[in-house]
C-alpha positions in Angstrom: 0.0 0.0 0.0 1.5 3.5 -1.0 1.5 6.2 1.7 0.7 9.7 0.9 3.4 11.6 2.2 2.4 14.9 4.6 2.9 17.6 1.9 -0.3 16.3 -0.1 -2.0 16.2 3.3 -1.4 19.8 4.8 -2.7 21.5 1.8 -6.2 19.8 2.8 -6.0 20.6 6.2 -4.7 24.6 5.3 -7.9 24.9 3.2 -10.5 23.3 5.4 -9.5 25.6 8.7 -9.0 28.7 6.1 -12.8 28.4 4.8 -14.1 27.5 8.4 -12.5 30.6 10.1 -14.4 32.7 6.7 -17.8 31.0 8.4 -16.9 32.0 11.6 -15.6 28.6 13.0 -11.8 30.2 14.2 -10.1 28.5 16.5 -9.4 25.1 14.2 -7.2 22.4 14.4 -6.8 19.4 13.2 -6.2 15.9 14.7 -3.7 12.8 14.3 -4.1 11.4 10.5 -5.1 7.7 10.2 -6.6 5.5 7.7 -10.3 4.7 7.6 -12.2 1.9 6.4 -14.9 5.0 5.2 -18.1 3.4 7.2 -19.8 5.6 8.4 -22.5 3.9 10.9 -24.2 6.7 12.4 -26.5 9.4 10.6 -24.0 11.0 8.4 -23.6 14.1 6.0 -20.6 13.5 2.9 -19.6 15.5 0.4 -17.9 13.6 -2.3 -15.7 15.8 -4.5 -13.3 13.8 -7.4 -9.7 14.9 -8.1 -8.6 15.1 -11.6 -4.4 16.1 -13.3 -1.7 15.9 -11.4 -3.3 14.1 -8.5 -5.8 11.6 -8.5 -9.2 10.1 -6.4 -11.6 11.2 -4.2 -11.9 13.7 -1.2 -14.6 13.2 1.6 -15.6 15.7 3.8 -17.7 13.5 6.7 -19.8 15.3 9.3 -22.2 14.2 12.1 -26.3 15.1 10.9 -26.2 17.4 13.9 -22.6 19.1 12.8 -23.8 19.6 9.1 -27.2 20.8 9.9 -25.3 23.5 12.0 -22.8 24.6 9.1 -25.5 24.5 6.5 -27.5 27.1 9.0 -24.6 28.6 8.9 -24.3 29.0 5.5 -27.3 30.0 5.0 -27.1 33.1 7.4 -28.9 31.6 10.5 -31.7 30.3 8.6 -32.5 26.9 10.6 -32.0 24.0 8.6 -34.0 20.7 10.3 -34.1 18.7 7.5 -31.4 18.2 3.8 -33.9 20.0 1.6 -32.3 21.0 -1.4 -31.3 24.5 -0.2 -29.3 22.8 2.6 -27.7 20.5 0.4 -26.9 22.8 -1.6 -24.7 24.9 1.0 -23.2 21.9 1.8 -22.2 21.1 -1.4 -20.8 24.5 -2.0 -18.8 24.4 1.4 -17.0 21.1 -0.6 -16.5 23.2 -4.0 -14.6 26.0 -1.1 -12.4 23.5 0.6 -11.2 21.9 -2.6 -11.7 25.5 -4.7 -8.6 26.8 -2.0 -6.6 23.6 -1.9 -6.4 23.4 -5.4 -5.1 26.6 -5.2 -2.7 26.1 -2.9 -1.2 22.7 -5.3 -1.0 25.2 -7.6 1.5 27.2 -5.8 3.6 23.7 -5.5 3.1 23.5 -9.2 0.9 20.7 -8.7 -2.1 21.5 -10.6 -5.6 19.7 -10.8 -9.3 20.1 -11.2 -12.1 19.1 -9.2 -15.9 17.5 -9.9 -18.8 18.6 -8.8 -19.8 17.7 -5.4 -21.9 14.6 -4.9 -23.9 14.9 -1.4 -25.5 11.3 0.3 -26.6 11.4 4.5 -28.0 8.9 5.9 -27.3 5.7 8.6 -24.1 2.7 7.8 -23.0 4.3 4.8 -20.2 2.5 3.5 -17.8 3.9 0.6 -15.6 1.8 -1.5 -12.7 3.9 -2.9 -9.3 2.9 -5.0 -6.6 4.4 -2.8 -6.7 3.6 1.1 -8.7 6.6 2.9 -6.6 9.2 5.0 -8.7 10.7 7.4 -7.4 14.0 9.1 -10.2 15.4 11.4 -10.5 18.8 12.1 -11.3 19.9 15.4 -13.6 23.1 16.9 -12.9 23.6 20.2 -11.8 20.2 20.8 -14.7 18.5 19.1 -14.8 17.2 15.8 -16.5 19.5 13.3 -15.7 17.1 10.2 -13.5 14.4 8.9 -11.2 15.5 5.8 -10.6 12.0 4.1 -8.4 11.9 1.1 -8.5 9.2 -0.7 -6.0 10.6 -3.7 -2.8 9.4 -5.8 -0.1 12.0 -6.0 3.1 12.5 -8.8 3.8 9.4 -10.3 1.4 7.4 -8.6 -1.4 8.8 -10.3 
C-alpha cells in the first residue's frame, strides 16, 4: 500500500480551517491522520468531490447530521436547517467546491495543478464507501470536538 506523504496532506487541512474561520468557526485544528475503512454507521452528511491532473481520487468531507445541519444554518445566514432539503444541500455542497476550490489553489503554488468535480452529497445511517486508494482521514477539530473528517483518498506524482 502507497503512503501519501504529509505535503499532499497539509494543503487539505490549510484549506478546510481557512474556509471554516471565513464561516466563523476560528479557532481550528486538526487531529492525528489515520486510515479509515470510510463506514460511516451513524447518521452522516458526505460530500464527495473527485480529483482530476496531477493528482488523482476522491476527497470526503464526513460530518455528524447534527454538525452539518449547524454549518449548513450557517451557510445560510442563521436560517434553521431541520431537514437536507435541497437548499441545505446545496450549501453543503458549495462548502465542498470551497475547501477543494482553496486547496487546489494552494497545489498550484507547488506547481501541482488539478481540477475538481462537482460535489456529490448522500446522508443517511451505515454508509459504507468503496474507494481505489486507502482513505486518510485528518479530522479537524472546533474547540476540541470534531467538526468534520477530511478524508483523502487521492494518488499523487507518479502514482497517479
Amino acid at each position: 500500500m502507497a503512503t501519501v506523504d504529509i505535503k499532499y496532506i497539509n494543503p487539505f487541512v490549510k484549506a478546510t480551517l481557512t474556509v471554516l474561520e471565513m464561516l466563523g468557526m476560528a479557532g481550528g485544528k486538526f487531529g492525528k491522520p489515520s486510515l479509515s475503512d470510510l463506514h460511516f454507521v451513524d447518521p452522516s452528511f458526505l460530500i464527495q468531490v473527485g480529483v482530476v491532473g496531477g493528482m488523482k481520487g476522491q476527497v470526503i468531507l464526513g460530518m455528524s447530521e447534527d454538525r452539518a445541519k449547524n454549518i449548513a444554518s450557517t451557510m445560510m445566514m442563521g436560517m434553521p436547517v431541520n431537514e437536507f432539503d435541497e437548499m441545505a444541500c446545496s450549501a453543503l455542497r458549495e462548502l465542498g467546491n470551497m475547501i477543494m476550490g482553496n486547496t487546489s489553489t494552494i497545489f498550484s503554488t507547488m506547481n501541482i495543478i488539478f481540477d475538481i468535480t462537482p460535489p456529490l452529497s448522500m446522508y443517511g445511517s451505515d454508509l459504507k464507501i468503496n474507494a481505489e486508494t486507502p482513505a486518510i482521514k485528518i479530522p479537524i477539530l472546533i474547540n476540541d470536538e470534531e467538526m468534520l473528517g477530511v478524508y483523502v483518498c487521492v494518488k499523487a506524482g507518479d502514482d497517479a
